[in-house]
DONUFI-592478 format. One record per residue (C-alpha): residue number from 1; chain; x, y, z. Coordinates in Angstrom, 3 decimals. Each point is the difference from the previous one (the first is absolute). Example, Ala and Ser with C-alpha at 12.3 -4.5 7.8 and 13.67 -1.06 7.14 Angstrom:
BEGIN
pator,timar,east,north,up
1,A,12.300,-4.500,7.800
2,A,1.370,3.440,-0.660
//
This chain:
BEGIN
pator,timar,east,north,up
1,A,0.000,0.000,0.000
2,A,1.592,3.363,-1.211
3,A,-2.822,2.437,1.490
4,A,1.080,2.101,2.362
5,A,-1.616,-1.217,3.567
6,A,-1.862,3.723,0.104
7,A,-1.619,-0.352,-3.721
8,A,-1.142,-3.566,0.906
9,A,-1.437,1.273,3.296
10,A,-1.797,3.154,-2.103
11,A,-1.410,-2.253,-2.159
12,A,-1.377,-2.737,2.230
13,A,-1.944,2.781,1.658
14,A,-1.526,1.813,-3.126
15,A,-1.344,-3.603,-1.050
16,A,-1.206,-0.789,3.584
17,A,-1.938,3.601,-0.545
18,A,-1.165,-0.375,-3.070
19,A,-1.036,-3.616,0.215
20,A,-1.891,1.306,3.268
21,A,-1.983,2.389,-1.787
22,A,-1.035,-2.211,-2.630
23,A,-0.852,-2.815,1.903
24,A,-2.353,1.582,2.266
25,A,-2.316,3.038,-1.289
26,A,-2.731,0.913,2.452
27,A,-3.562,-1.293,-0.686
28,A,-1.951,2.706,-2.044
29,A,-1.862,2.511,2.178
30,A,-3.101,-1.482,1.119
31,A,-2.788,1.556,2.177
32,A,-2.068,-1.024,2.884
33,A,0.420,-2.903,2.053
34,A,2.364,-1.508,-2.323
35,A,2.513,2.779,0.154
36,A,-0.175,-0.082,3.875
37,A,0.894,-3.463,0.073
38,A,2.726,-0.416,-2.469
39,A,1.764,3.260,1.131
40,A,2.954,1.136,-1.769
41,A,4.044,-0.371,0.019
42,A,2.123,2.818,0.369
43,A,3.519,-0.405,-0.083
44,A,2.293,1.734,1.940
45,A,1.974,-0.232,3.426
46,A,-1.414,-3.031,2.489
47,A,-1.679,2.686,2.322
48,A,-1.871,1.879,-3.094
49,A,-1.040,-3.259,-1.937
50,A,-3.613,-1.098,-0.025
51,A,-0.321,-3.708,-0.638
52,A,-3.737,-1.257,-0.745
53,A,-1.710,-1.279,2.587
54,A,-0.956,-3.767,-0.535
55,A,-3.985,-0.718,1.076
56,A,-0.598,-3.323,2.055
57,A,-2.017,-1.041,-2.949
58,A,2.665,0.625,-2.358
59,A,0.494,2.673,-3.762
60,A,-1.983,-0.441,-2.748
61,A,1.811,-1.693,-2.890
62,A,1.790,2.633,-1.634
63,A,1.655,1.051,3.184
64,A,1.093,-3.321,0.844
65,A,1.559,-0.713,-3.200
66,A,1.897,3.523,-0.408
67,A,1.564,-0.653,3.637
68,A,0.832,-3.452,-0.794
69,A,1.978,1.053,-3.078
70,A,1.721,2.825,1.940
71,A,1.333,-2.645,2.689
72,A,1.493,-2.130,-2.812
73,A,1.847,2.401,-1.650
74,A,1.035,0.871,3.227
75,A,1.259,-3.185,0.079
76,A,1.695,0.189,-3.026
77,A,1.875,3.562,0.526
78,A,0.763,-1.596,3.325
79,A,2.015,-2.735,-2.037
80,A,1.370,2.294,-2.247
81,A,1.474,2.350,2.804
82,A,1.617,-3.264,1.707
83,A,1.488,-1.095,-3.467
84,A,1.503,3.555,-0.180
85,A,1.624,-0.544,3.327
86,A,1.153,-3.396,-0.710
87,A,1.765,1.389,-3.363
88,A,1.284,3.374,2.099
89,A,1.554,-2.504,2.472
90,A,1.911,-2.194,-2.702
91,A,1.011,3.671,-1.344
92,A,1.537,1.208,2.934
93,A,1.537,-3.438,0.927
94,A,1.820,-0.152,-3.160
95,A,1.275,3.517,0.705
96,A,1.311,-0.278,2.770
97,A,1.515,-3.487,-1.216
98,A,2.157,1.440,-2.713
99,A,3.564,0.299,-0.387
100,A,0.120,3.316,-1.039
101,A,-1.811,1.076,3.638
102,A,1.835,-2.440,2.105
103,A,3.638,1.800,-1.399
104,A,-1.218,3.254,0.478
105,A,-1.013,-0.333,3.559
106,A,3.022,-2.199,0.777
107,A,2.818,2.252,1.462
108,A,3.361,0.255,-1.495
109,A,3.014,-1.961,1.418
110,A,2.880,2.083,1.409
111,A,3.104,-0.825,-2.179
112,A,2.266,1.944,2.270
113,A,1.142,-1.529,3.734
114,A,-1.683,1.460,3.160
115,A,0.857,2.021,2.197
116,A,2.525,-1.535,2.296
117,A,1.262,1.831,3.345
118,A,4.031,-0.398,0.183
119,A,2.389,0.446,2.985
120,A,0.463,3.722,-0.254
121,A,-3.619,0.359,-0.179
122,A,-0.471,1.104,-3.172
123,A,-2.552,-2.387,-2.477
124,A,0.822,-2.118,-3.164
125,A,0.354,1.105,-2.777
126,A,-1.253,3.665,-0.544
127,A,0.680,1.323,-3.120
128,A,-0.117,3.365,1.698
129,A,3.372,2.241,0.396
130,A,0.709,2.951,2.228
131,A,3.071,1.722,-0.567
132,A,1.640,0.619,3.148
133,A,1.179,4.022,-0.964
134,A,-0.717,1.927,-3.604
135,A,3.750,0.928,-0.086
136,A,1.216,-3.371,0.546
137,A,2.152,-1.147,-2.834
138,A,-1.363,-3.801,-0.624
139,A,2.067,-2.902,-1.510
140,A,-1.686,-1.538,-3.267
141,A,-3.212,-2.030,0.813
142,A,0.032,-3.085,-2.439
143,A,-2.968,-2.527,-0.129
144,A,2.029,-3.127,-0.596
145,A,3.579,-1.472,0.848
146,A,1.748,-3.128,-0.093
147,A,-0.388,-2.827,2.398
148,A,2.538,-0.691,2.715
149,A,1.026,-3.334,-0.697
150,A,0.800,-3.035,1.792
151,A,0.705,-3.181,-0.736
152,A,-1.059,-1.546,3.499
153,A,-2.573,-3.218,-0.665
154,A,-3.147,1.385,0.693
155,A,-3.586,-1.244,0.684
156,A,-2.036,2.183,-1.341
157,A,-3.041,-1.303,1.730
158,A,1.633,1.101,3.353
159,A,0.201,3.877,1.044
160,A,3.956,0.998,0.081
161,A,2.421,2.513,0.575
162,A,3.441,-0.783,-1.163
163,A,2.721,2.225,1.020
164,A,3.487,0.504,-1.272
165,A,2.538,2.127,1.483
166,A,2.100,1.880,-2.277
167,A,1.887,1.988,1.875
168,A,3.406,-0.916,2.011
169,A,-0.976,-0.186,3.159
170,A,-2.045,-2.667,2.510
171,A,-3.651,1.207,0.376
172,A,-3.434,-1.299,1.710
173,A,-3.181,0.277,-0.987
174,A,-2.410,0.930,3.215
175,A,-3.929,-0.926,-1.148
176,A,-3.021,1.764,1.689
177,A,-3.244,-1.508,-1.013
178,A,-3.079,2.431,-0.074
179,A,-2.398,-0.755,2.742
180,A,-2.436,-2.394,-1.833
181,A,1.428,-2.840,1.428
182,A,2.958,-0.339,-2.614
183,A,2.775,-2.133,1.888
184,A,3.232,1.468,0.690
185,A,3.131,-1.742,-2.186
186,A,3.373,-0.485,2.121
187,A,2.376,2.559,-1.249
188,A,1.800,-0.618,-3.171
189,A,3.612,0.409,-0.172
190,A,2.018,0.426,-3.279
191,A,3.756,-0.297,-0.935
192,A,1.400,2.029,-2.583
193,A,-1.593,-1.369,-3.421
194,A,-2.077,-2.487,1.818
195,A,-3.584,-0.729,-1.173
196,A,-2.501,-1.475,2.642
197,A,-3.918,-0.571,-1.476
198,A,-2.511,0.571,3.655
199,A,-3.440,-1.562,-0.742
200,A,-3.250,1.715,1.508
201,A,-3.688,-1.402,0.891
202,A,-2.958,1.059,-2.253
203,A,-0.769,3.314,0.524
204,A,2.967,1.483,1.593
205,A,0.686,3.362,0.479
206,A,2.551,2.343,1.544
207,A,3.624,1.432,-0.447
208,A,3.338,-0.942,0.729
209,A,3.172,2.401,0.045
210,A,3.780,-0.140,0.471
211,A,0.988,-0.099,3.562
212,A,3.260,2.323,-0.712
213,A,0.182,3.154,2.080
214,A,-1.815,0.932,3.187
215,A,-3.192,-0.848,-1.127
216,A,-1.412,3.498,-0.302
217,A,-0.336,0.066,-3.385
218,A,0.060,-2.815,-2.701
219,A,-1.232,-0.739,-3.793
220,A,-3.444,-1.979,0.262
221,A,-0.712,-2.634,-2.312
222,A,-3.721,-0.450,0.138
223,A,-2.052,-2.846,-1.829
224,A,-3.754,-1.837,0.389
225,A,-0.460,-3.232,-1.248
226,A,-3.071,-1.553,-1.509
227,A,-1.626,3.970,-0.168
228,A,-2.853,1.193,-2.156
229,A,-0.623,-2.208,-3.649
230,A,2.532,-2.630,1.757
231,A,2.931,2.404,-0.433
232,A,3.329,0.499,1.956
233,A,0.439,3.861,0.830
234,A,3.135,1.111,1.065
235,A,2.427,3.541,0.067
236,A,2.965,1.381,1.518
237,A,-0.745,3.057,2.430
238,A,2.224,2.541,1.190
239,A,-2.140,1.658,2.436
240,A,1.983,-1.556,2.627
241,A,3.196,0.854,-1.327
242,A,2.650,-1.623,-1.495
243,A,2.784,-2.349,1.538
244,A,0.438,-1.717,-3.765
245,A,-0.497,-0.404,-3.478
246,A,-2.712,-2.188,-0.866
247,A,-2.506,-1.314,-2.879
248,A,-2.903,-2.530,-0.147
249,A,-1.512,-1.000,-3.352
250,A,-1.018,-3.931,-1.606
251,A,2.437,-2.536,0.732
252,A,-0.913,-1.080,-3.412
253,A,-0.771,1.478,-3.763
254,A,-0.825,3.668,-0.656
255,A,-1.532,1.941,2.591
256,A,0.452,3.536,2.003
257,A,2.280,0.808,2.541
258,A,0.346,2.079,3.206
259,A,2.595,1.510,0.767
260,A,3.431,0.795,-0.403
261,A,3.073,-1.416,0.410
262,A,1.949,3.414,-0.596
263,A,2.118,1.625,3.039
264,A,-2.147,2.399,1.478
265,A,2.165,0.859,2.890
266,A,3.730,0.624,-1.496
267,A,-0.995,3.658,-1.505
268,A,-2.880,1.019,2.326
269,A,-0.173,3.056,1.567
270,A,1.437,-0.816,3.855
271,A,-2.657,1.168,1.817
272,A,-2.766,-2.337,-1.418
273,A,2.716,-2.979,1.037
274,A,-0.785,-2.620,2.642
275,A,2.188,-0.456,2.048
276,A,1.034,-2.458,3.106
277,A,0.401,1.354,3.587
278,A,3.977,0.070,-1.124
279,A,-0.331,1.844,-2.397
280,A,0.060,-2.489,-2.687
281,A,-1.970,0.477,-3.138
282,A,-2.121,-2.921,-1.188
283,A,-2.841,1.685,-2.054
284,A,-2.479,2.422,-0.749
285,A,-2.650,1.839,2.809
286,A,-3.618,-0.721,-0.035
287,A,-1.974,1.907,-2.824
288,A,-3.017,0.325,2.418
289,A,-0.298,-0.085,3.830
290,A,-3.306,-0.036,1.594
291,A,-1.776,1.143,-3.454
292,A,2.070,2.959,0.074
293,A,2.430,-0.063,-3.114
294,A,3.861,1.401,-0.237
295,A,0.220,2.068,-3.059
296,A,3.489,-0.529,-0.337
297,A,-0.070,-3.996,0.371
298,A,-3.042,0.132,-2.426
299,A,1.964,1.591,-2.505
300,A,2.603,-1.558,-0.494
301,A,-1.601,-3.547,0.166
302,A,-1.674,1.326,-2.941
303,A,2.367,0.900,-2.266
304,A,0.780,-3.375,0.350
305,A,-3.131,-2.300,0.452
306,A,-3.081,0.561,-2.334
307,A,-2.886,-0.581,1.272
308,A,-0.985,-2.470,-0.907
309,A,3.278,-1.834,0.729
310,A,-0.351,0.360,4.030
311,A,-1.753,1.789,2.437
312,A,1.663,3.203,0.998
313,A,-3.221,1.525,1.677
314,A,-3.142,-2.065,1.083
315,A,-2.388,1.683,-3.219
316,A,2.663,-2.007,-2.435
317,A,-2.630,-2.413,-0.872
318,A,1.449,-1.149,-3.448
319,A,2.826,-1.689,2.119
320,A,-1.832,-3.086,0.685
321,A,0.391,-2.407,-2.673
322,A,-2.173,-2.984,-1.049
323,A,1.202,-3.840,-1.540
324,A,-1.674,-3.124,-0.498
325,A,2.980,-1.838,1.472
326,A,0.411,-0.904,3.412
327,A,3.831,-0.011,-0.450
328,A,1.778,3.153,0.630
329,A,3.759,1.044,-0.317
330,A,1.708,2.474,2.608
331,A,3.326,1.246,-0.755
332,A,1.879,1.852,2.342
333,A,3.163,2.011,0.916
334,A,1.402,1.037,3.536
//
């Protein structure tokens, strides 16, 4: 049926009316007795209508038969109203049962990951980015980079870190999970050159650092496992500061990285240094201390760090990274 429901409706009702009015006509005028006891029909709203008034003896003939015929087709309009339905019913069924209506009220599927809180509080991923000054001079911001590689064995249905120190000196690796109930690795301890691959449970989250220095300030490595879409977010902050050189990407094929291995420290300005109750410089200060940011530490993290290749302020949002693998590489220097 191709009617629209309305036009069938319409229609329905004019024959109902029409068929009505021809069915039943009201006896001719008659006079006397007769008209008294027949009456007349007027049609109109329940309380105005003025049905005939049946006798205990019964109508003469002609009244009998004209009401008779008026009940049947009634009857009939009756049938043809409840036929109308029945078809309006299918109608709508078939409506409401067609592909076209059952995509357009489905709702579309997120491609992108979800929002996913990481251990310096800011949420996965965000493809918003604040600059931390106007007269900041940035480094380059580049959408792709190679892979770190590795060739440690791998299982990629197991959430890893693998990390390699580059540098020549001993370092260890301190973990602190977030507090979801992530477990807390031992610490990891690397020789000079040594790889060492640290499996996590599902769902993991947190950040671990180098332990060098006094502990005041330090490079954060931060990562989720098994995040929004199934994905493994991760970045490099320096928020906390900087006590070394450090980058997290895919442990295998193409993929982004965080990070940098440069050497920040060597030609920074000395009073955004870190340095050890001796006297002994081991890194860079804190970018931002109780939300309140150091112009001169922000700077010159950002002439070096895009960002969206670390987090130099809390707002640098395009920092955290997304892969489908669970196995990521971290390369270091002390």
């Amino acid at each position: 049926m191709n009617m629209p429901i309305s036009s069938l409706l319409n229609r329905v009702l004019l024959n109902a009316s029409s068929e009505a009015s021809s069915a039943f006509q009201p006896p001719q005028q008659q006079s006397g007795a007769q008209a008294a006891r027949t009456g007349s029909i007027s049609f109109g709203s329940p309380a105005t209508s003025n049905l005939p008034e049946l006798s205990k003896n019964g109508q003469d003939d002609a009244g009998s038969s004209s009401f008779n015929q008026f009940m049947q087709q009634i009857g009939k309009l009756l049938q043809t109203a409840l036929s109308a339905i029945d078809s309006l019913a299918q109608q709508v069924n078939k409506a409401h049962a067609s592909p076209e209506r059952i995509n357009a009220a489905s709702p579309a599927v997120a491609n992108g990951p979800s929002t996913t809180p990481l251990a310096n509080g800011t949420a996965a991923p965000s493809q918003t980015t604040t600059a931390a000054n106007a007269d900041v001079t940035a480094a380059s911001s580049t959408s792709s980079s190679q892979a770190v590689n590795s060739n440690t064995a791998l299982d990629p249905a197991k959430n890893s870190l693998t990390f390699e120190n580059k540098g020549d000196k001993p370092m260890t690796i301190a973990f602190t999970p977030n507090a979801d109930g992530s477990a807390r690795p031992d610490d990891l301890t690397l020789q000079p050159g040594e790889t060492k691959t640290q499996n996590f449970d599902a769902n993991w989250s947190g950040n671990f650092r180098s332990t060098a220095g006094d502990g005041a300030n330090a490079t954060l490595g931060e990562v989720k496992f098994d995040g929004g879409s199934g994905q493994t977010y991760y970045d490099v902050s320096y928020i906390e500061g900087n006590n070394a050189a450090m980058t997290i990407g895919p442990a295998k094929g193409d993929g982004r990285v965080s990070g940098t291995l440069d050497d920040l420290v060597s030609n920074a300005p000395d009073g955004i240094k870190a340095k050890d109750a001796d006297g002994n410089v081991y890194g860079l200060k804190k970018s931002t201390t109780s939300n309140q940011q150091d112009a001169a530490v922000v700077d010159y993290y950002r002439q070096h760090v895009a960002a969206d290749k670390g987090y130099v302020i809390p707002s640098d949002d395009a920092s955290t990274l997304g892969s489908s693998t669970k196995n990521l590489k971290v390369e270091l220097k002390g």
